[in-house]
Structure formats: C-alpha cells, structure tokens
GUZATI-59458 format. One record per residue (C-alpha): x, y, z; residue in three letters. Coordinates in steps of 0.1 Angstrom, whole numbers, padded with zeros to 4 digits, always signed. Layout:
N
XYZALA
...
//
This chain:
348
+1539+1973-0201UNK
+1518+1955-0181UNK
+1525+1927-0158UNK
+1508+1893-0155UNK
+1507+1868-0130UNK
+1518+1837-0140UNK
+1528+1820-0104UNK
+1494+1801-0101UNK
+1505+1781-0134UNK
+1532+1768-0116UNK
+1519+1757-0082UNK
+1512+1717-0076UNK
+1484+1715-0054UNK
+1500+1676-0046UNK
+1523+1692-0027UNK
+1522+1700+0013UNK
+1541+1729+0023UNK
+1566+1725+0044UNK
+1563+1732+0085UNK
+1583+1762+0097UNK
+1599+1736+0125UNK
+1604+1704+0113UNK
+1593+1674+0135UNK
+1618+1658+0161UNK
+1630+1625+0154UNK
+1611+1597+0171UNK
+1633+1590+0202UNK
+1654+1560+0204UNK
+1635+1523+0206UNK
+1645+1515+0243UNK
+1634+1550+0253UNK
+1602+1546+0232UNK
+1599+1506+0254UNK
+1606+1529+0282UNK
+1581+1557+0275UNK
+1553+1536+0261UNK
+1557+1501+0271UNK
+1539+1473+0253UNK
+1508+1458+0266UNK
+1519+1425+0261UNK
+1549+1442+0292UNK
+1528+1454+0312UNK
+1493+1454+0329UNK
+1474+1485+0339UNK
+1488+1504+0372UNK
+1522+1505+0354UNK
+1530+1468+0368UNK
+1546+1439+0353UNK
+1525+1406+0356UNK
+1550+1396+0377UNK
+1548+1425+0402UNK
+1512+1418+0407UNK
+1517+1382+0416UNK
+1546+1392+0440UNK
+1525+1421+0457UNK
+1493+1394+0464UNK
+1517+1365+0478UNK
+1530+1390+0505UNK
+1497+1408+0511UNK
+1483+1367+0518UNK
+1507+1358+0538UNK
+1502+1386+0562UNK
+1468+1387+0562UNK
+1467+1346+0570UNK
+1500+1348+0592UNK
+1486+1376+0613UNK
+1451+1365+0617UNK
+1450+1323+0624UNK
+1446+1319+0660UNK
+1413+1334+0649UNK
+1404+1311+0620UNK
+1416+1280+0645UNK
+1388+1291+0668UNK
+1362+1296+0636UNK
+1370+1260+0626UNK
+1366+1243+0659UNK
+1333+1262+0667UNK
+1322+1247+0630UNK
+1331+1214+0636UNK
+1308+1188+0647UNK
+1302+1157+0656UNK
+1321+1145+0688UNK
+1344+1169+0685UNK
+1362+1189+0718UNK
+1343+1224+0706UNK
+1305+1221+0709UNK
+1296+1253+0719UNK
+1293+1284+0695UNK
+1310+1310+0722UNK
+1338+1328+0711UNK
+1353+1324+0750UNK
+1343+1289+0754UNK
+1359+1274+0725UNK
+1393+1297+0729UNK
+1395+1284+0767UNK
+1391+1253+0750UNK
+1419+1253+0728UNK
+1442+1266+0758UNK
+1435+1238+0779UNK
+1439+1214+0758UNK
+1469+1225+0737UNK
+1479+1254+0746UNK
+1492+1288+0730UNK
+1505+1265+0705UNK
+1470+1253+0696UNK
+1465+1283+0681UNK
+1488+1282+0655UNK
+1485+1240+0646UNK
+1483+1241+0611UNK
+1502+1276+0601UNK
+1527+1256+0581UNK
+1502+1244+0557UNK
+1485+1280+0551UNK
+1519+1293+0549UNK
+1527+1272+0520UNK
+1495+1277+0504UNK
+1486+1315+0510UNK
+1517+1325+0487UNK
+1508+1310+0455UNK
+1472+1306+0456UNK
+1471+1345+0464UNK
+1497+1356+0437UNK
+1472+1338+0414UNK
+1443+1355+0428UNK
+1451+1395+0429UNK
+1474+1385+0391UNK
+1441+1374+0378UNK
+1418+1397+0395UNK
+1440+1426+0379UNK
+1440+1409+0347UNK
+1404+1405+0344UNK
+1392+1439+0356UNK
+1415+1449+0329UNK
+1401+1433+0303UNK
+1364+1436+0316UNK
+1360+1469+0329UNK
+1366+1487+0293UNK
+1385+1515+0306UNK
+1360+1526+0336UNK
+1372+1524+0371UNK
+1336+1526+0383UNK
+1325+1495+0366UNK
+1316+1474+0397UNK
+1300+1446+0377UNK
+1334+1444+0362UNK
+1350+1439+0397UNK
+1325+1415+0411UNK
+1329+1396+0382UNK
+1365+1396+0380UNK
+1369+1388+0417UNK
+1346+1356+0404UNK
+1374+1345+0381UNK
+1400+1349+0406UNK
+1389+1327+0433UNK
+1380+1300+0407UNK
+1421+1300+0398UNK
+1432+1304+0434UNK
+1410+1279+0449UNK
+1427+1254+0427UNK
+1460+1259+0444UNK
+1448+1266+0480UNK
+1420+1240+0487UNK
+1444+1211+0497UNK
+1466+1231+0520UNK
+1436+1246+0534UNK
+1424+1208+0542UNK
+1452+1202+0560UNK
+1452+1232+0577UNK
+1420+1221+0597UNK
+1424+1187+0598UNK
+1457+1202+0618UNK
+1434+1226+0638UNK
+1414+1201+0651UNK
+1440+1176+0657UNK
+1452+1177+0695UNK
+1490+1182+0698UNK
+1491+1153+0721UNK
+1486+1125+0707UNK
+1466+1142+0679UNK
+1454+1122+0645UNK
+1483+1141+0627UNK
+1522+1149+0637UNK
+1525+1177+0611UNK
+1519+1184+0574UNK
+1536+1162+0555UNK
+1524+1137+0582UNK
+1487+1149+0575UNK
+1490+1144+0534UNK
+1506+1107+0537UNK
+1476+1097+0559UNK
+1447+1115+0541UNK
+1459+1102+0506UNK
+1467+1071+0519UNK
+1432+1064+0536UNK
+1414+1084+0518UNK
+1427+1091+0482UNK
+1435+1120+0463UNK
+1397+1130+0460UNK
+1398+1141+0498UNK
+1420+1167+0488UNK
+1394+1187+0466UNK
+1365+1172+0481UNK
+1352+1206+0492UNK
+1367+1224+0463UNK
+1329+1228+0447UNK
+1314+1241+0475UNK
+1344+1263+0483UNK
+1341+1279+0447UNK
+1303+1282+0456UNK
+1310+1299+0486UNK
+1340+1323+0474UNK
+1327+1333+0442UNK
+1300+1350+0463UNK
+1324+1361+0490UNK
+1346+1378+0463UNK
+1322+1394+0443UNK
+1307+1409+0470UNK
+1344+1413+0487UNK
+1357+1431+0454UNK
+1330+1454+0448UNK
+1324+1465+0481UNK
+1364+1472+0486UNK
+1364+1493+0452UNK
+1331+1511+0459UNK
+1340+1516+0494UNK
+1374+1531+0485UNK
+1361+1555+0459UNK
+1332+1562+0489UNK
+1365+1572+0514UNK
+1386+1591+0487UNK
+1356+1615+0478UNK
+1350+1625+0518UNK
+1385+1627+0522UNK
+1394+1667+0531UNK
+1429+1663+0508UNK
+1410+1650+0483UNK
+1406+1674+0450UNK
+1382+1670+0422UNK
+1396+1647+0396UNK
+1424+1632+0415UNK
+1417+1597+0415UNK
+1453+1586+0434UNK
+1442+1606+0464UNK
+1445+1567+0484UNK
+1465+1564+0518UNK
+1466+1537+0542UNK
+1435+1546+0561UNK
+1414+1544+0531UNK
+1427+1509+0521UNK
+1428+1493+0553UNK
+1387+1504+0557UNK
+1372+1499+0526UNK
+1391+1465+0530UNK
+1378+1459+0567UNK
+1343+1470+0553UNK
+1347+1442+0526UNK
+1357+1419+0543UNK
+1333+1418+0572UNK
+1300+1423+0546UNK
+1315+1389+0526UNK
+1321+1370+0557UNK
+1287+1371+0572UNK
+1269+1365+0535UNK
+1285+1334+0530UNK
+1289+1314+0565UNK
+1266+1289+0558UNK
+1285+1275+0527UNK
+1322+1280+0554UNK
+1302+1260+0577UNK
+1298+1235+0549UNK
+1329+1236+0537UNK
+1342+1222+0570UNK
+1322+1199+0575UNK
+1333+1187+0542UNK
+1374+1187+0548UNK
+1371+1174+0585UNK
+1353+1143+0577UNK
+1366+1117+0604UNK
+1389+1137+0625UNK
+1380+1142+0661UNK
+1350+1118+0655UNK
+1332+1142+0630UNK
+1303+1131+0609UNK
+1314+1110+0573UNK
+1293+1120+0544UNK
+1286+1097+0519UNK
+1285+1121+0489UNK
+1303+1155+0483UNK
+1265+1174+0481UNK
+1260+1205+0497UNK
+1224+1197+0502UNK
+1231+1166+0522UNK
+1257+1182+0548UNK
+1233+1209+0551UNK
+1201+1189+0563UNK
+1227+1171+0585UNK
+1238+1206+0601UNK
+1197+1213+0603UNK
+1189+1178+0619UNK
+1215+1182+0642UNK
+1224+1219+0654UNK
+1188+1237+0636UNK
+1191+1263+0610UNK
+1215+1281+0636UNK
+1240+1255+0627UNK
+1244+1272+0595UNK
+1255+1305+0610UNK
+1280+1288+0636UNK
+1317+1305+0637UNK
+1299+1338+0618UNK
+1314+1360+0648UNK
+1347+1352+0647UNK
+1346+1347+0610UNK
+1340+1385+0607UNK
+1369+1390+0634UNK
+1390+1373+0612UNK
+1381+1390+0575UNK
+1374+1424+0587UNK
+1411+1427+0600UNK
+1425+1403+0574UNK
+1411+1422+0544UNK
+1423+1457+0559UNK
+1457+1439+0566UNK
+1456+1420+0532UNK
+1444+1452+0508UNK
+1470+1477+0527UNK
+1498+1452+0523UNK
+1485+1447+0489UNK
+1483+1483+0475UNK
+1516+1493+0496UNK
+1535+1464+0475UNK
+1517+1480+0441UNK
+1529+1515+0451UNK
+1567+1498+0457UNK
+1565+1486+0424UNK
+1553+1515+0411UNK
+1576+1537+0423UNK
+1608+1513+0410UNK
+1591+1513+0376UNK
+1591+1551+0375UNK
+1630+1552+0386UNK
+1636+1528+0362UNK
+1619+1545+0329UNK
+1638+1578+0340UNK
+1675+1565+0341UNK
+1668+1552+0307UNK
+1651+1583+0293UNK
+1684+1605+0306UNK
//
C-alpha cells in the first residue's frame, strides 16, 4: 500500500521554531545599571557629572596656584595710568614688584583666585564635556564641535569667576604697605561700597568677548593637537584612540594655551583696564565700552599698548594649560579607573 505524506497538513507556519539553546536570562537590574548605565548617570568618558566638575576644580587650582607670580607681573605691565609698572619689560616690572613688596608681592591676591578658580573651573570642563557631547554627534574629530563647546563654557564660568578675578588685581596692584586694600574681604567691602555691585562684572562683557575667542581657539587646538601627538607617537597602533600619556596632554595643552594667549591680548589688556579703574591712580572710564578704553590705550601707549603683558601672558598659559589639561585628564583617568572597579565588584 502506498504511503502518503500528510505532515505538511499539519504544520502552522505562525509558529517560530524553537532555538537549540535557549537565550540567557537578562542579568539582574543592578548589574544591568552597572553594565549599561543610564545617560541621564552618566556623561561620555564613563564619568558621572559630578566627576567632571571635581576633575576641572583641581586641574584650576593648580594651574592658577602654580602660575600667579606670572599673572601678577602680566597685570602690572597692563596697567596704566600712574601706576608703579610703566614699562613693558618682563625684568623691569618683576624688579619692580621685589622692591616694593617683595616675594610676597607675588602672590597678593592668590586668596581670591583660590576661591574662584575651583568653581568657576568645575563649571567650565562640566559644561565643556557636556556640550561636546551633545554637539559633536558621536565624532571625536569634530573640531567645530569643540570650539564651539569651549564657547559655552567660558560663558558659564565667567559668571562665577569675573568678581574674584577683580579682586584678584585690584590686590596685585595694591602695595602691601599701606596698599588701597588689606585683603579680600577688605577689597569687596570697599569696591561695593564705593563703587556698587556693577564694578564687580563691569568687565564681564569684554571678558566673554575675549575668552570665547581664547577658548575656541584654546579647545580646538588642544583636541587637534593631541590627536596630532597620538598619531606620531611610536606606541601608538592604528585604531587605538586611548594611546594618551602625560607628554601628549601637557603639549597639546602648552600648544593651546600659548596660540590663545597671544590672539586675544588686546581684549586682556582691556579687560584690565576695565577692573583696575582707580587703583594706583589708573585712568576712570566713564562707560563700560571696549571701544572707548581702546582709543584711550592708543592715545596714550600707541597700538603697542594693545599688545602690552603678551610675553608673559604666554609664559603664563603655555605652562598653565599643560599643567591645567595634565591635571585634568589625570583626575578623568582616576575616575575612570574607580568607575571600572566599581562596575566589576557588582558584576561578580
């Protein structure tokens, strides 16, 4: 007798067949937080938001702790006016300062830069991370992106730091001996008293004018620079991105730092003149334009004026960006590293 078929009548094509090894189950919810974290957790680099803001308020504090006797001698040389520092030498005006105040000259003011540098530069390298984030669209080579979020940055970071940073040279061109100000807290009663809360964040504009160019060009020479470094690098090996040491950071950040310094003098030059109004006999400006403190620069020093303190300017970003961006990337690699401990112990 012959024998028919009949299996095909009975198969449901609705139905999947089954896999010879059936899935794992989906891993606990703290070791899928741990594994994946959200981005609402966690930033780019592995960080918390938190981390980042930690990492930039150390990296500014070193980079403005270790480098102010230089940025005293970049404000005097700025200043005008009657003040003690009429020359632009380096030598003269550092002579200067040791004759009349001595070692301690140096440093009048570091209390006020201390208290500032810490927040204002956990705001700036949070939202500088935050924005290249969001901005870059996944591609590390977007320098656009990185100019642009250096941009945002400084606009936050000024907010915080532009006060301190008035009293800061009102303090570095105050004598200690029988200077205008005793101290900080001495300096803020007197300005706000006299002057109002206005002279606070009366160079705030121009200082955004001046950073937002310093940082754009400061960011996007750092990140080009350090890609630049990792390629020549003889350990490095195609496709490794994370081939970064100390060397690298500390001169793509030098690199940075001096290129930014130099472009935007004229507007630090301005800037000063615009916080030191009245101390040491400096000129009084009736209005907070850049335009008028600049033709009053011109009449009085010519267009060189606008370039005074450029030298030790670059002395002092060159070394404080290499200081700043190793600091800075060390602090990200700290964090990184406790992050990864962290995510194993709750995996096993």
């Amino acid at each position: 007798m012959a024998t028919t078929d009949v299996s095909p009548k009975f198969h449901n094509h609705e139905l999947r067949p089954l896999p010879d090894h059936p899935p794992p189950p989906p891993p606990p919810p703290q070791q899928q937080l741990a594994m994946d974290p959200s981005p609402s957790h966690t930033h780019h680099d592995g960080l918390l938001f938190w981390q980042f803001m930690v990492a930039g308020s150390i990296a500014g504090c070193a980079e403005h702790m270790a480098m102010f006797p230089v940025d005293t001698i970049k404000t005097r040389m700025q200043a005008l006016g009657s003040c003690p520092i009429k020359t632009v030498g380096v030598r003269t005006a550092l002579r200067s300062i040791l004759k009349s105040d001595g070692t301690a000259g140096l440093y009048r003011g570091i209390a006020a830069m201390g208290l500032g540098a810490g927040p204002a530069h956990a705001v700036y390298f949070s939202m500088y991370e935050f924005c290249k984030k969001e901005f870059s669209g996944g591609n590390p080579d977007n320098h656009v992106a990185h100019a642009a979020s250096g941009v945002c940055a400084t606009v936050m970071s000024d907010a915080v730091l532009t006060p301190l940073d008035m009293v800061k040279q009102r303090l570095q061109l105050s004598g200690g001996n029988g200077g205008a100000y005793r101290g900080v807290w001495d300096c803020v009663k007197l300005v706000f008293k006299k002057e109002g809360f206005g002279a606070f964040y009366a160079s705030y504009r121009t200082t955004v004018i001046m950073n937002a160019p310093f940082t754009a060009v400061h960011f996007a020479t750092y990140e080009a620079a350090k890609k630049g470094l990792r390629e020549v690098s003889p350990h490095h090996t195609e496709g490794d991105d994370e081939d970064e040491g100390l060397i690298v950071h500390a001169t793509a950040g030098a690199a940075a730092g001096a290129l930014a310094a130099v472009i935007t003098t004229p507007l630090d030059v301005v800037k000063t003149q615009l916080q030191c109004q009245g101390v040491c006999g400096c000129d009084r400006f009736t209005s907070g334009s850049i335009r008028d403190v600049i033709k009053t620069i011109v009449k009085k020093d010519g267009y060189r004026g606008l370039m005074r303190g450029w030298s030790p300017r670059m002395m002092f970003h060159a070394p404080a960006a290499a200081i700043c961006w190793s600091t800075y990337e060390a602090a990200k690699t700290f964090f990184q590293d406790l992050n990864d401990q962290k995510n194993s112990s709750s995996v096993t």
